[in-house]
Residue frames as a rotation matrix with the C-alpha (Angstrom) as fourth column:
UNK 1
0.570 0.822 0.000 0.00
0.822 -0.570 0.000 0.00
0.000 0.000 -1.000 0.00
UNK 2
0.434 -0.565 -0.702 2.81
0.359 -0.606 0.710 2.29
-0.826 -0.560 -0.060 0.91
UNK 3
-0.475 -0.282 0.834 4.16
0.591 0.600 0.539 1.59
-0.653 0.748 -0.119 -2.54
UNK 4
-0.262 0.375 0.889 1.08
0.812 -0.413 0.413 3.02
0.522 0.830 -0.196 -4.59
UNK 5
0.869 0.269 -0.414 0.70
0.385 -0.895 0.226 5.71
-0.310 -0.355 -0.882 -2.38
UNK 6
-0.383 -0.829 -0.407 4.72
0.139 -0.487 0.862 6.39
-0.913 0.274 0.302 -3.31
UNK 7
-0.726 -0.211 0.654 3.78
0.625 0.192 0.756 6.05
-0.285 0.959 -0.007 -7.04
UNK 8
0.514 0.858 -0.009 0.77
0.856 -0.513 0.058 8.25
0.045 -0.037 -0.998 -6.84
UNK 9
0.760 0.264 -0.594 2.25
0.532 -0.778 0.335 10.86
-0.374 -0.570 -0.732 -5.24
UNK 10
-0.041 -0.667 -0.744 5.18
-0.001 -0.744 0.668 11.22
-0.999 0.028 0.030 -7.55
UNK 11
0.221 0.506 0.834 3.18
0.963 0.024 -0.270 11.17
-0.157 0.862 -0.481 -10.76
UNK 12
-0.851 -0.234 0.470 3.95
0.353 -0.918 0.183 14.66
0.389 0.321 0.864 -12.69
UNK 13
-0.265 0.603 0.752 0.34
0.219 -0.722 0.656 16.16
0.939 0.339 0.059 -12.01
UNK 14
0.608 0.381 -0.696 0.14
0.673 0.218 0.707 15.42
0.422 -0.898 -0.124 -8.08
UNK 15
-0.073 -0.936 -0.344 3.61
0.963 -0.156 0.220 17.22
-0.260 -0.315 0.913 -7.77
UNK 16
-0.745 -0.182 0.642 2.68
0.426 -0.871 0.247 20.01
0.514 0.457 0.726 -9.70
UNK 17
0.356 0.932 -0.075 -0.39
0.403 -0.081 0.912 20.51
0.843 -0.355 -0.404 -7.84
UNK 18
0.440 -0.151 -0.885 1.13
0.888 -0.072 0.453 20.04
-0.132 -0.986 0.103 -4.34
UNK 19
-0.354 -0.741 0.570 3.25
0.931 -0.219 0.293 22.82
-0.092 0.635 0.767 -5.96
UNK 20
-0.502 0.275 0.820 0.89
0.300 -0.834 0.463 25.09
0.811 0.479 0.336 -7.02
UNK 21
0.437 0.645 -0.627 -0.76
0.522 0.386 0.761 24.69
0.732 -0.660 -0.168 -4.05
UNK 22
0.437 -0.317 -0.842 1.80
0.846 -0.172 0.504 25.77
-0.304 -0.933 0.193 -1.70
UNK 23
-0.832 -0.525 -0.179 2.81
0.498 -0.849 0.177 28.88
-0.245 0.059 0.968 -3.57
UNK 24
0.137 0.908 0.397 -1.26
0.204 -0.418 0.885 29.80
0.969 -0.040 -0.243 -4.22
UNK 25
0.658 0.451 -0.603 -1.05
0.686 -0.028 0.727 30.02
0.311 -0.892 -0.328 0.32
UNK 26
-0.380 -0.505 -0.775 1.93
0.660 -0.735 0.155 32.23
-0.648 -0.452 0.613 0.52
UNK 27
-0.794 -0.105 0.599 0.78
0.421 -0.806 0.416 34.21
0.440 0.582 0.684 -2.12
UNK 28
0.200 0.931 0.307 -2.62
0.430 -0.365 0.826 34.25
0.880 -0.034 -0.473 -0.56
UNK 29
0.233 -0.463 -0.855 -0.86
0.960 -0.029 0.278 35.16
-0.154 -0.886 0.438 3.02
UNK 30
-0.595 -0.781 -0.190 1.51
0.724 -0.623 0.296 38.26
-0.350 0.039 0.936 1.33
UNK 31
-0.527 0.716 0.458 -2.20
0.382 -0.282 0.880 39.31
0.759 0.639 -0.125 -0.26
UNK 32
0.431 0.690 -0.581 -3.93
0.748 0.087 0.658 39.32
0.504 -0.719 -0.479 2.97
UNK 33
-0.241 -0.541 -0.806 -1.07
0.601 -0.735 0.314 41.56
-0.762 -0.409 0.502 4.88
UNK 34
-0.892 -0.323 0.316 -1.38
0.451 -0.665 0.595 43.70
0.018 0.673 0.739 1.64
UNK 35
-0.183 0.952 0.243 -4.69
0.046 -0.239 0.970 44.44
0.982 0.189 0.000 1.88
UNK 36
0.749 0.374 -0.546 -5.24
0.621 -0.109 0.776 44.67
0.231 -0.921 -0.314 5.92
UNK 37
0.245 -0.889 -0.387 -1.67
0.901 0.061 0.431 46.32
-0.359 -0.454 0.815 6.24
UNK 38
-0.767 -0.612 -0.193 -1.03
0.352 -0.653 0.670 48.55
-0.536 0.446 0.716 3.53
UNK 39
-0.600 0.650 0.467 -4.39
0.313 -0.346 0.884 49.25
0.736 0.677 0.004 1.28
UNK 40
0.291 0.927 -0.238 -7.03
0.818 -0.112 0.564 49.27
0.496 -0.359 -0.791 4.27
UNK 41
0.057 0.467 -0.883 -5.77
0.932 -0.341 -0.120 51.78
-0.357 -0.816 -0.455 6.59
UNK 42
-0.884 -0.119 -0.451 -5.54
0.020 -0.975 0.219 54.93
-0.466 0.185 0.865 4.27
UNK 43
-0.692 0.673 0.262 -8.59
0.044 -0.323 0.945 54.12
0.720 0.666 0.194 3.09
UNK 44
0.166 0.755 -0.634 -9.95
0.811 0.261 0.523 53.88
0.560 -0.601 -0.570 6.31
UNK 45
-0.600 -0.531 -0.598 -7.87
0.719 -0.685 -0.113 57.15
-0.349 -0.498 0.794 7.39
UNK 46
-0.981 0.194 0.029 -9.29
-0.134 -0.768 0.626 58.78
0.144 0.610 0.779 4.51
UNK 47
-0.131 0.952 0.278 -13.24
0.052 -0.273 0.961 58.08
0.990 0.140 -0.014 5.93
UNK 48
0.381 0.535 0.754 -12.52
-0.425 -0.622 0.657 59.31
0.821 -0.571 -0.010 8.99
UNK 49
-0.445 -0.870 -0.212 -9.73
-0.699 0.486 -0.524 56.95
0.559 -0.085 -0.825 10.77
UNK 50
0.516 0.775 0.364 -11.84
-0.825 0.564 -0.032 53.79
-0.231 -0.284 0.931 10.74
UNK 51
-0.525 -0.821 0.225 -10.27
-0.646 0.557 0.523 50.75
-0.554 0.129 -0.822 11.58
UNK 52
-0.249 0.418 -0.874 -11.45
-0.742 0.497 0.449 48.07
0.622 0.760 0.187 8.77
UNK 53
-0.685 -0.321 -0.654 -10.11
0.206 0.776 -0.597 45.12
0.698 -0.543 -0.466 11.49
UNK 54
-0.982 -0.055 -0.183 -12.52
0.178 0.075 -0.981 46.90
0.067 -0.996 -0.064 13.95
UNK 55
-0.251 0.901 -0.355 -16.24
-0.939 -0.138 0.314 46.89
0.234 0.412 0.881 12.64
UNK 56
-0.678 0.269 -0.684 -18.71
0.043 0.944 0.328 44.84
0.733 0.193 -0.652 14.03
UNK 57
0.130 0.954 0.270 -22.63
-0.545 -0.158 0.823 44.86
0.828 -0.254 0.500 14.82
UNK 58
-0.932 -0.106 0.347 -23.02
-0.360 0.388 -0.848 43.51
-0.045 -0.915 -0.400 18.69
UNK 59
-0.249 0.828 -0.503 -26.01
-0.104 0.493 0.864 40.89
0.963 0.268 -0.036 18.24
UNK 60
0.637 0.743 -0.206 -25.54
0.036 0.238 0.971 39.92
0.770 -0.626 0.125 22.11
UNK 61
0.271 -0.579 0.769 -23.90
-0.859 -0.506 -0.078 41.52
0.434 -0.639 -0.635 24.93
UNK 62
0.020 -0.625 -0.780 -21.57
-0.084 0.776 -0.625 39.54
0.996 0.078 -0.037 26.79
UNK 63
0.109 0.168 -0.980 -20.63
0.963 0.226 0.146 39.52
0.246 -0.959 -0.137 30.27
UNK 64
-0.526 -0.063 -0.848 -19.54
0.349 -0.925 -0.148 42.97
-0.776 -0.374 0.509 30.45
UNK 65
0.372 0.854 0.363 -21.96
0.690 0.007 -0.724 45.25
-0.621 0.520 -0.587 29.13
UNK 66
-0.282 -0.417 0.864 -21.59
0.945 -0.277 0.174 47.35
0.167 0.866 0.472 25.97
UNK 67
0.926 -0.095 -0.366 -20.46
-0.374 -0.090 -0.923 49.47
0.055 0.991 -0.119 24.16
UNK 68
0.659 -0.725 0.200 -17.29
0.372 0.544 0.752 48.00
-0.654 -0.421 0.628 23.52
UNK 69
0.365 -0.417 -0.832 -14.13
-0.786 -0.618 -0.035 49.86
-0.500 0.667 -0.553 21.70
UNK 70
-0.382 -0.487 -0.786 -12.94
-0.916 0.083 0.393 47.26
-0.126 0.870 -0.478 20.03
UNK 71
0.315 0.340 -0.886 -13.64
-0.713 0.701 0.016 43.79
0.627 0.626 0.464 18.35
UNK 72
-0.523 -0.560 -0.642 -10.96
0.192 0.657 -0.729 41.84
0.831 -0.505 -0.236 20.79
UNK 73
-0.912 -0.108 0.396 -12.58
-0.272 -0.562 -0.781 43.61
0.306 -0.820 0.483 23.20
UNK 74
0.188 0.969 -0.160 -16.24
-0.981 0.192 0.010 42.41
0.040 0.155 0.987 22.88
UNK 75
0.277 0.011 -0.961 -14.92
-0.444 0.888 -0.117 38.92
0.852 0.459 0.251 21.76
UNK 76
-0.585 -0.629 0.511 -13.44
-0.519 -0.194 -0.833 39.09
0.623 -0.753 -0.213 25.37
UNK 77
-0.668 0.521 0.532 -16.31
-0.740 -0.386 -0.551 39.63
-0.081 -0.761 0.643 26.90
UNK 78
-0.864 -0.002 0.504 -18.13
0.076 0.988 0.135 36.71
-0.498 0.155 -0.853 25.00
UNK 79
0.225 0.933 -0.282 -20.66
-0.238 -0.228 -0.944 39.17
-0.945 0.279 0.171 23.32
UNK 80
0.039 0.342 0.939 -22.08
0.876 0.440 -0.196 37.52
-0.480 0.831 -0.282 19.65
UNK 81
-0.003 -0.185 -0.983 -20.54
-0.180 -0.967 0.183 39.83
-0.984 0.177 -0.031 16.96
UNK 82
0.821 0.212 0.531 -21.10
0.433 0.375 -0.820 40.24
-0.373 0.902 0.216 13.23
UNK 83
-0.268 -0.881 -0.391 -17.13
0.157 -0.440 0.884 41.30
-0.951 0.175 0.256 12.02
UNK 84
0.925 0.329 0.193 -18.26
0.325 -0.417 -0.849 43.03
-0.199 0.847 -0.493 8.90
UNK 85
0.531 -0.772 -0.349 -14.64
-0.829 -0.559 -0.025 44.96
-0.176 0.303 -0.937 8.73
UNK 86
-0.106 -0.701 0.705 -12.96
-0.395 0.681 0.617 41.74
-0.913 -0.213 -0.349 8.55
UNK 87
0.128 0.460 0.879 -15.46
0.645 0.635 -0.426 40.55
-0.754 0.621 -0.215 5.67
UNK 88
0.902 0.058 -0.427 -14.52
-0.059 -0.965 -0.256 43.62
-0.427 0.256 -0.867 4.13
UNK 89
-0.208 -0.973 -0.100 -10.62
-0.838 0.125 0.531 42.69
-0.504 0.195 -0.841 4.16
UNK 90
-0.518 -0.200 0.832 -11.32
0.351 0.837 0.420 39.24
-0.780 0.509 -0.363 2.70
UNK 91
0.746 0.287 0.601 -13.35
0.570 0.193 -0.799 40.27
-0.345 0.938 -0.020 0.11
UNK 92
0.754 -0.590 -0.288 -10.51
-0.620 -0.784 -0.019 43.43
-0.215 0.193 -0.957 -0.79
UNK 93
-0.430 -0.714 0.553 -8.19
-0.394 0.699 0.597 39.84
-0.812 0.039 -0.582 -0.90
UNK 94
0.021 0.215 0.976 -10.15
0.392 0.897 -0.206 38.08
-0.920 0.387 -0.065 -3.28
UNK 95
0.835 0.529 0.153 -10.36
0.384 -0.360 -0.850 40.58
-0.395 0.768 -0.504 -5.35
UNK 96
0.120 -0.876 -0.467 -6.75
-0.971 -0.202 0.130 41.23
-0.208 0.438 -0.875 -5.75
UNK 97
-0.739 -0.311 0.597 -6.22
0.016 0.878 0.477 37.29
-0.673 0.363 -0.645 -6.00
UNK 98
0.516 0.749 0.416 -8.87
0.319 0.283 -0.905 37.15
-0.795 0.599 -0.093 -8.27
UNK 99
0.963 -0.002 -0.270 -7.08
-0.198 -0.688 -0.699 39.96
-0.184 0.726 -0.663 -10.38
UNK 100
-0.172 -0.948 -0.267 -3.60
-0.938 0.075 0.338 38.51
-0.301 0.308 -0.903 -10.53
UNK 101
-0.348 -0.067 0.935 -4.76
0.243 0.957 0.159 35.10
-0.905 0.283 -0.317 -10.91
UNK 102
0.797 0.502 0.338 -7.05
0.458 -0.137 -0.878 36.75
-0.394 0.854 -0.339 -14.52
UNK 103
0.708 -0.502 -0.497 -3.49
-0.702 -0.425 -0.571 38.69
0.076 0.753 -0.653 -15.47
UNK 104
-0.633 -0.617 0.468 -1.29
-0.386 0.776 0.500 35.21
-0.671 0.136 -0.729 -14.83
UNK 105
-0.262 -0.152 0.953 -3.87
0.399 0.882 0.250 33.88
-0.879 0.446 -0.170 -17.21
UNK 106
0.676 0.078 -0.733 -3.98
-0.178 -0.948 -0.265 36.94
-0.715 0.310 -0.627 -19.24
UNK 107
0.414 -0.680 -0.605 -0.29
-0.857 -0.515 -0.008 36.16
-0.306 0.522 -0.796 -20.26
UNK 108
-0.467 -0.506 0.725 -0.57
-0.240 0.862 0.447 32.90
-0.851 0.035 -0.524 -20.64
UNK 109
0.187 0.736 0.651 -2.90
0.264 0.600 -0.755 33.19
-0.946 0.313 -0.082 -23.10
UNK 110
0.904 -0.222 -0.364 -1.04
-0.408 -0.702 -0.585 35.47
-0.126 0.677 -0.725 -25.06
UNK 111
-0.342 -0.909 -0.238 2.11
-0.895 0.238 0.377 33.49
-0.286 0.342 -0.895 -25.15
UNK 112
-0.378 0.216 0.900 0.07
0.390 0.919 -0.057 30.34
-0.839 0.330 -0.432 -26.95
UNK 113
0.793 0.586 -0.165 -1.43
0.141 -0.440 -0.887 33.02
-0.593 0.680 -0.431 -28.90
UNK 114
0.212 -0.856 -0.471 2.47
-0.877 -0.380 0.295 33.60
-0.431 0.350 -0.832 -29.88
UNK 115
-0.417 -0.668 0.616 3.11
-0.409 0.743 0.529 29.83
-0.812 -0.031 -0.583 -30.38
UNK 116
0.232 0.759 0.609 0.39
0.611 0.373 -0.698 29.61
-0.757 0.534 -0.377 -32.93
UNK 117
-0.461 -0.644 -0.611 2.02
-0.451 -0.422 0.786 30.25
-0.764 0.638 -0.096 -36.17
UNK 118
0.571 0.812 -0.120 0.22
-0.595 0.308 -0.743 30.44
-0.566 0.495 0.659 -39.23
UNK 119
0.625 -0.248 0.740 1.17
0.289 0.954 0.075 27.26
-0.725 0.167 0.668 -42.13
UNK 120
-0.259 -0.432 -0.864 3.91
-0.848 -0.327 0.418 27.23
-0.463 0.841 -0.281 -44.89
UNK 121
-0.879 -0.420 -0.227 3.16
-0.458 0.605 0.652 24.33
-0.137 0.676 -0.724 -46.11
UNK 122
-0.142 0.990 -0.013 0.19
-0.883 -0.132 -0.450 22.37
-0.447 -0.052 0.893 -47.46
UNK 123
-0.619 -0.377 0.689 -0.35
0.036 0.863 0.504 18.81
-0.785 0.336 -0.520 -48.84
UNK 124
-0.745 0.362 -0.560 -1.19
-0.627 -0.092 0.774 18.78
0.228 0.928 0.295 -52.99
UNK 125
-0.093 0.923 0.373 -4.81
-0.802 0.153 -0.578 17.17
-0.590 -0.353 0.726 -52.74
UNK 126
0.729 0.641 -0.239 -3.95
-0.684 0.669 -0.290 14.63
-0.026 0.375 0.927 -55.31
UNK 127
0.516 -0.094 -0.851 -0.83
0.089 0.994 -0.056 12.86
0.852 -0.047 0.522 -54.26
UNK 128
0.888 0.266 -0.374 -0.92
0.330 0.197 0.923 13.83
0.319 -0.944 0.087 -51.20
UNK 129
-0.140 -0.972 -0.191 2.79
0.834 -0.012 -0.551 15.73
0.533 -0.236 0.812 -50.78
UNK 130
0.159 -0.058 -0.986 3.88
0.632 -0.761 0.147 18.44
-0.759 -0.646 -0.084 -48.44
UNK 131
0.004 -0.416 0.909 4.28
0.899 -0.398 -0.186 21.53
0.439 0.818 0.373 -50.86
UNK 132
-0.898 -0.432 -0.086 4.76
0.435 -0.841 -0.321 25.32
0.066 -0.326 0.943 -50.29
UNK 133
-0.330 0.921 -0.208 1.63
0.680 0.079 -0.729 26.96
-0.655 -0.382 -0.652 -49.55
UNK 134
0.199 0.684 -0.702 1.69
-0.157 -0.685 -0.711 29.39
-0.967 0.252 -0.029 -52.12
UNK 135
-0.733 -0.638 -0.236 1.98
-0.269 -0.047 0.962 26.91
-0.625 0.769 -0.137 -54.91
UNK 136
0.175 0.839 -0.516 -0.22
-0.919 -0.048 -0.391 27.13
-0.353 0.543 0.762 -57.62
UNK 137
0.748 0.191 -0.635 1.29
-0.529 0.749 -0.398 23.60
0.399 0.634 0.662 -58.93
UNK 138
0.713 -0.256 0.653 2.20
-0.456 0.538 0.709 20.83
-0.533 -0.803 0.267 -57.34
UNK 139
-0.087 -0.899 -0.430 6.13
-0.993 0.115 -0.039 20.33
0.084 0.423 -0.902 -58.43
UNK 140
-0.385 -0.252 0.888 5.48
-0.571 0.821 -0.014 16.45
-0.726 -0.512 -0.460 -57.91
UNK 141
-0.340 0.369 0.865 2.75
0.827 0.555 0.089 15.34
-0.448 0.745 -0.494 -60.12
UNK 142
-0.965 -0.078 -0.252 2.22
0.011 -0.966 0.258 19.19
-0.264 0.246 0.933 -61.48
UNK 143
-0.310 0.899 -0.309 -1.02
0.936 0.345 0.067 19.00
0.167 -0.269 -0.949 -60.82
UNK 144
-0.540 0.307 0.784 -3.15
-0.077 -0.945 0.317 22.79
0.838 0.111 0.534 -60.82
UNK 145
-0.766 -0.467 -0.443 -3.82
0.627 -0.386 -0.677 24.00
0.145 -0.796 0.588 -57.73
């Protein structure tokens, strides 16, 4: 058993996976800091210096009673919170992964679009050789074209 689990797992498409895989979580990681770190708080400066990380609706007070200043703070207390600013940052992630994953396949489509070269050559319809494509008569059996 050990065996086809070795042989599985170093097949070419499992490897590349495991691969893509682990550079899809740091990237999604270096996204996440980019977008809670470095995009949210000027935009949260710029409506009024709202933390993104610190939004959220108090459904049910906890043990201490509310208002509470911050999110850690409430969660402390054990009061039932909806973290809208947080859902905020993840969607502000997907949407940059969303947009680098559509320009990685942006340029991938454009370098197959590069590999796709049009024919020179063509095969004479009556015995069947390779000839230039822009011959009007086939130099073999001179056949018309």
């Amino acid at each position: 058993m050990l065996k086809e689990f070795k042989e599985f797992a170093m097949r070419g498409n499992v490897v590349d996976m495991a691969v893509g895989i682990i550079i899809g979580v740091a990237f999604g990681a270096i996204v996440q800091s980019l977008v809670a770190d470095v995009i949210m708080p000027p935009i949260g400066l710029i409506l009024g210096n709202v933390d993104f990380s610190n939004l959220f609706v108090v459904l049910k007070e906890g043990a201490a009673a509310a208002p509470y200043a911050s999110l850690a703070e409430a969660q402390k207390a054990g009061a039932v919170t909806i973290n809208y600013g947080k859902f905020l940052n993840a969607v502000m992630s997907f949407v940059i992964v969303a947009f680098a994953v559509f320009m990685l396949i942006r340029a991938i489509n454009q370098l197959k679009r590069k590999e796709e070269v049009a024919p020179t050559t063509k095969e004479c319809p009556q015995c069947f050789s390779t000839i230039p494509i822009k011959a009007k008569r086939c130099p073999n059996c001179t056949s018309q074209l």
